[in-house]
N, C-alpha and C positions, 0 to 999 in steps of 0.2 A: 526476785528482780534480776539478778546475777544470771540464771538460765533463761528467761526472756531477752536479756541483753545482748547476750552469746547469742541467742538464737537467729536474734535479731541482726544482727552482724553479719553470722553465718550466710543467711538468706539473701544478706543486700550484698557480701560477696558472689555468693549463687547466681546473683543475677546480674551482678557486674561484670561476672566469666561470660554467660551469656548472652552480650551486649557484646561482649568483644570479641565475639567469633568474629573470625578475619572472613570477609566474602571472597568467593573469587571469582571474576566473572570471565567468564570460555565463551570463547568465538569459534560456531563450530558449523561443518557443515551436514546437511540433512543427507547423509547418504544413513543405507542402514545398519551400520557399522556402529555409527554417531550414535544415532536413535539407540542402539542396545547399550554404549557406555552407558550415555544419560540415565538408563535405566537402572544399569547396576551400579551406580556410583552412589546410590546411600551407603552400599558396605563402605566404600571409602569415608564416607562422611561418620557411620557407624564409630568406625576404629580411630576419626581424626575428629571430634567433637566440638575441635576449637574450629575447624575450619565449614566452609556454607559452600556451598559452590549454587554461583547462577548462571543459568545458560542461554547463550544467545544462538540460535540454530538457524544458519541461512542458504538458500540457494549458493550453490559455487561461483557463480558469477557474483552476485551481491556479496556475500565472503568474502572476494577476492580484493575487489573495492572498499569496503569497510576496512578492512585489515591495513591496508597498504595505508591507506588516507591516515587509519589514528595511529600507524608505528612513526609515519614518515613526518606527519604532525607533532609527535609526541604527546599525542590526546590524550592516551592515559585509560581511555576507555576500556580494554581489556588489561586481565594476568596471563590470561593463557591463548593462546591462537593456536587455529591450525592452518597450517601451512607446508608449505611440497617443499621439493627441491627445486623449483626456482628459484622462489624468493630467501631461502635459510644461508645458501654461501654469498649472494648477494649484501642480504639485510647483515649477516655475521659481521662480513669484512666491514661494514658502514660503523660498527656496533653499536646497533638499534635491538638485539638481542643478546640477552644473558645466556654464559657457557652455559651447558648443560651439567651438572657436576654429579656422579652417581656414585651409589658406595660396592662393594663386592658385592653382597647377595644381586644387586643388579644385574650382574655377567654382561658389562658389555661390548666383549666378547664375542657373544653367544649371536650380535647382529649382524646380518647378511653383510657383506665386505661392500656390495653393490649400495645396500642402503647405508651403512656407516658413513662411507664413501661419500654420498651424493650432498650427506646431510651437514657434514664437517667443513672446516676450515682449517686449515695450515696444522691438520692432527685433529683439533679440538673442533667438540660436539656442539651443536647449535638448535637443533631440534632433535628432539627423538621420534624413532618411527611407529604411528598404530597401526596403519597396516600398509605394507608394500605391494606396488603390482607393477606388470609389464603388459602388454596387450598378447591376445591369441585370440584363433581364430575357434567358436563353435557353434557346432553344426546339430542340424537334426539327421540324427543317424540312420533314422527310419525311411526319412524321404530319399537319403543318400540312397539304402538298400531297395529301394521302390526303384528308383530311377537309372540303377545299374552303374553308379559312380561310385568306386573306390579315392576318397582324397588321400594323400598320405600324410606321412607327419610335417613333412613341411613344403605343403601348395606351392602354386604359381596364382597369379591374380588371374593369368588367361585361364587357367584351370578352376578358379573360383568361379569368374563369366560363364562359364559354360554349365556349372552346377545351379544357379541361380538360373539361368533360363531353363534348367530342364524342369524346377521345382517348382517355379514361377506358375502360384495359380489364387491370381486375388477370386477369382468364383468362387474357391472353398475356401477365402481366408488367410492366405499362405502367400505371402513375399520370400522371393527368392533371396534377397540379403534385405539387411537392417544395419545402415550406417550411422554416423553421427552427423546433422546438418545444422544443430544450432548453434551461432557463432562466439565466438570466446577464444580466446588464446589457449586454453588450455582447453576447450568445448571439441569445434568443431576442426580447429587446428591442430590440436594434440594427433587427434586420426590422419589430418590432411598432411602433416611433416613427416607421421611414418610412410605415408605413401608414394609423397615426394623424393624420401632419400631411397627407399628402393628401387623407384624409377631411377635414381642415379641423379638428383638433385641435389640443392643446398639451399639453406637461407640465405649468407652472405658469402662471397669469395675469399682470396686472402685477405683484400684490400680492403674490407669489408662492407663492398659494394653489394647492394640485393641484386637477388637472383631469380626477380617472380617471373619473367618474360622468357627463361631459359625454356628451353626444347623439356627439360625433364619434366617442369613447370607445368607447362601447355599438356604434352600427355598425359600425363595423372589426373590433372583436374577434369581433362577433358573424359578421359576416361571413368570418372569416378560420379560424374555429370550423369553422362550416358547411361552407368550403370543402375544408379538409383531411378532414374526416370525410366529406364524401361521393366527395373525386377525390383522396384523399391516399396516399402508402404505410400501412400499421398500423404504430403507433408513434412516432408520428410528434411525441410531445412527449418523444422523446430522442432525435431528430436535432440535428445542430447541424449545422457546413462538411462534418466530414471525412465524417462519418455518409452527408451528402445526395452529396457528390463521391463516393463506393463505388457508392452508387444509381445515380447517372447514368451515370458511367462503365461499369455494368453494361447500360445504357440501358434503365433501367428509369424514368425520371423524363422526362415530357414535357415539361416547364417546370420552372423555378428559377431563381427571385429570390434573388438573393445578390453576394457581393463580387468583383466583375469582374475581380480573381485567379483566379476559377475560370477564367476561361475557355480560358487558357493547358493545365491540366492538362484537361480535356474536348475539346480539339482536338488534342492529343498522342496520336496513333496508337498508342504505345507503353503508353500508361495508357488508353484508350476505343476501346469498340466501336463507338462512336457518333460519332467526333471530325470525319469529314467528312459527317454529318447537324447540325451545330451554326448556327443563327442566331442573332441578338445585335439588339435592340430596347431603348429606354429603357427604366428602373424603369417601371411601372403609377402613372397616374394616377388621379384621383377627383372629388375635390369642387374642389381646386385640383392645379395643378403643383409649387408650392413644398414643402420637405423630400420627396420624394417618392423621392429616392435620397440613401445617407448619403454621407459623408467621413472616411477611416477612413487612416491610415500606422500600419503599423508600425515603429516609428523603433527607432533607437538612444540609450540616453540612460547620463550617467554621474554615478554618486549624490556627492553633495559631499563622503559621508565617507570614499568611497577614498583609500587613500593611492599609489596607482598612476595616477594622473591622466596621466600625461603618455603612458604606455604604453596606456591608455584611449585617447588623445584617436589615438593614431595609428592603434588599429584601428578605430573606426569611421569613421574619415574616409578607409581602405583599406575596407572592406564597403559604404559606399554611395556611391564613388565612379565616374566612367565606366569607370575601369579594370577596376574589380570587373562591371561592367555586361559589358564585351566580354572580359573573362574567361569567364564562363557561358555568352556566344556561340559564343566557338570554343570550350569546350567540351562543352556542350548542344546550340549553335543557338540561331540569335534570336528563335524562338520561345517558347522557356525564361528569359528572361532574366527579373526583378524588374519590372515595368513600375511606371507611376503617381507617378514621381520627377522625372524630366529629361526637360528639352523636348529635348537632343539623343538619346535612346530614338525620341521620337516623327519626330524629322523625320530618321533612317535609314530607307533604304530598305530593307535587308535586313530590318529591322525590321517595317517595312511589309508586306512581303510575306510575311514568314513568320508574323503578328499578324494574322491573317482579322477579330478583332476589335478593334483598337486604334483605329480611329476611332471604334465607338461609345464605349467606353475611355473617352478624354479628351474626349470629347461628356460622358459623365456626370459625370467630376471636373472639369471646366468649370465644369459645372451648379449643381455643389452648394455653398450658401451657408449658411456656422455664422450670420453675423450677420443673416439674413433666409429665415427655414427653416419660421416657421409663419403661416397664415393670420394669424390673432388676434395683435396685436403678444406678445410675448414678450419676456421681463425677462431669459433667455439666452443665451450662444451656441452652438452645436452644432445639427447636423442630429438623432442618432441618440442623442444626451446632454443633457444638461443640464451644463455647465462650472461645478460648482459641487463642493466636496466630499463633503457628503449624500446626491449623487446616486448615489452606487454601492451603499449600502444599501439606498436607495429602490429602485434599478433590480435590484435582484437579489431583494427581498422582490417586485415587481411581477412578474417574471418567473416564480417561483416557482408563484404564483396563475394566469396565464398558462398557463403549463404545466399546471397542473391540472384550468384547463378545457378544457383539449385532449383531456386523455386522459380528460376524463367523470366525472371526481372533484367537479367543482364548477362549477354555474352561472356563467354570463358575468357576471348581476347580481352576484350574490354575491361570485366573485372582484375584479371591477372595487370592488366595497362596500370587501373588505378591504384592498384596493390604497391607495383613497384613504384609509382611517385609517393604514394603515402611513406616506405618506407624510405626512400632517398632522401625524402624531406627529414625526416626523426632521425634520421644518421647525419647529416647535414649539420642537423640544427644543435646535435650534443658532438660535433666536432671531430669526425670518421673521417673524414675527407672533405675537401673542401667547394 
């Protein structure tokens, strides 16, 4: 009776442990970075038995809204988010997110100064980064050497237009560039800000009047108009990453400017036709070099009002650690791996070698400075943002307009016209000026 009792016990313990696995529910977005944690995160769950993890996987746009709505609610709905550096020194200083507190084996250290940097507050960590990127530009090598263009390592956009029309052949399938035209603050605007501030642009002045009707304004956009409509896919103002990564990996996109995560999936044999036709050059310059490529981490961050904090703090300091790094190695290959985080990513060799692109890589996220990103002094920080809270309104009604003159609905003037009232009103109305 004595060893049924015990047993008995033991078991309704057994299954009072596993009642009380702590959930944890991740707000995350579907790039394929995402898609490979969620995959390998049973080893985490393996080695942490107490903890479940559930995942909510969404578009970046929907992501972005979701996330904001239940931190700023205090919904409660997530433990873990993922989130950039806009929202991480924003949300920190509000403290709507928990320090990030890591132990030594962590090393960190060992994170890019640029990503530390972006993710921190007054020293202290607020997200940590899965994977960092900057934009660059690439290209198909082949059609370059067809077409008797040498680009160098760091273009002109007039030298980009010129490559684009020589390439430029939708008969066989072949767009001469592949931009981003669907709208979002961080979409179609992320690209449009780099191109703005190399035309010699800004968002706001000192005064932190906007700046959408300025001369830099009008050329770039106008120019950026022109260019997809005359060397671009059709449709091109509902492309965004995954849209334009289908394209190319079909090799159907002669050029594309975008977040130098791509280049990992476009030289993977197994996802592109094109993956050993791939070269890699800076972002496109202009009028100056500065913001001319952004600064972008996907971090991990955890909202103050979970109540699961501590099971929080151990997964993502398991997801963006080196361990997690040479986990995806052996089993992807270190071509696959999260780049744009740790300097010890960058100085493997195996890394190296199987990373055709990783020196221009961290040449671009080098490059890119939040505190000194536009011509015209500027009252912000950010290359591709404005760090301020208004700006996601701003940059989503701006984008919006953006997109519409893409797709022929509405004049460059006009949209750039309604751009600057939408943002004079959001500046206005949180008290910029009066």
């Amino acid at each position: 009776m004595k060893l049924k009792a015990s047993l008995a016990i033991a078991f309704g313990l057994a299954a009072g442990w596993a009642q009380a696995a702590t959930e944890l529910v991740i707000a995350t977005v579907n790039n394929g970075h995402m898609i490979e944690m969620q995959k390998l995160s049973k080893n985490f769950e393996t080695a942490n038995p107490d903890i479940k993890l559930k995942w909510v996987t969404l578009e970046e746009g929907v992501l972005r809204q979701r996330v904001t709505t239940d931190i700023a609610t205090k919904g409660g709905q997530f433990d873990v988010m993922t989130i950039g550096m806009y929202e991480t020194p924003i949300w920190g200083k509000k403290g709507w997110l928990q320090e990030i507190k890591t132990d030594a084996a962590y090393d960190v250290d060992d994170l890019l100064p640029a990503m530390r940097n972006g993710l921190s507050v007054e020293g202290k960590l607020y997200s940590v980064p899965f994977y960092g990127e900057s934009s660059m530009l690439m290209y198909r090598k082949d059609l370059a050497a067809k077409a008797g263009v040498t680009l160098g390592d760091k273009p002109t956009w007039t030298q980009v237009k010129d490559f684009a029309a020589k390439i430029h052949d939708p008969k066989d399938g072949v767009y001469g560039i592949c931009l981003r035209g669907k709208p979002g603050w961080g979409d179609n605007m992320a690209f449009l800000s780099t191109l703005v501030n190399t035309y010699g642009g800004q968002w706001f002045d000192m005064s932190w009047k906007p700046q959408l009707e300025s001369k830099p304004w009008k050329d770039a956009i106008t120019f950026y108009v022109d260019l997809l409509k005359n060397y671009g896919p059709p449709g091109s103002s509902a492309n965004s990453f995954n849209e334009i990564l289908a394209l190319y990996n079909e090799g159907k996109c002669g050029m594309w400017i975008d977040a130098t995560i791509a280049a990992s999936f476009i030289t993977d044999p197994k996802q592109s036709k094109v993956a050993d036709k791939v070269a890699f050059a800076q972002a496109p310059t202009q009028v100056t070099p500065k913001g001319a490529n952004w600064l972008w981490a996907w971090a991990l961050g955890i909202p103050a009002s979970t109540k699961k904090g501590d099971a929080a703090q151990k997964f993502v300091a398991w997801a963006t650690s080196k361990d997690y790094i040479q986990l995806v190695a052996k089993t992807n290959g270190w071509g696959h791996v999260p780049t744009g985080t740790r300097k010890s990513t960058y100085a493997n060799p195996e890394f190296q070698k199987a990373a055709v692109f990783a020196a221009a890589e961290k040449a671009a996220i080098d490059s890119a400075n939040p505190n000194d990103s536009t011509l015209p002094k500027s009252p912000y920080v950010g290359v591709q943002f404005a760090a301020i809270p208004e700006f996601q309104a701003i940059g989503i009604a701006v984008g919006q307009q953006m997109s519409s003159a893409l797709a022929g609905k509405t004049t460059v003037d006009a949209a750039l016209k309604a751009s600057q009232n939408a943002a004079d009103r959001e500046m206005k109305k949180a008290g910029y000026y009066k």
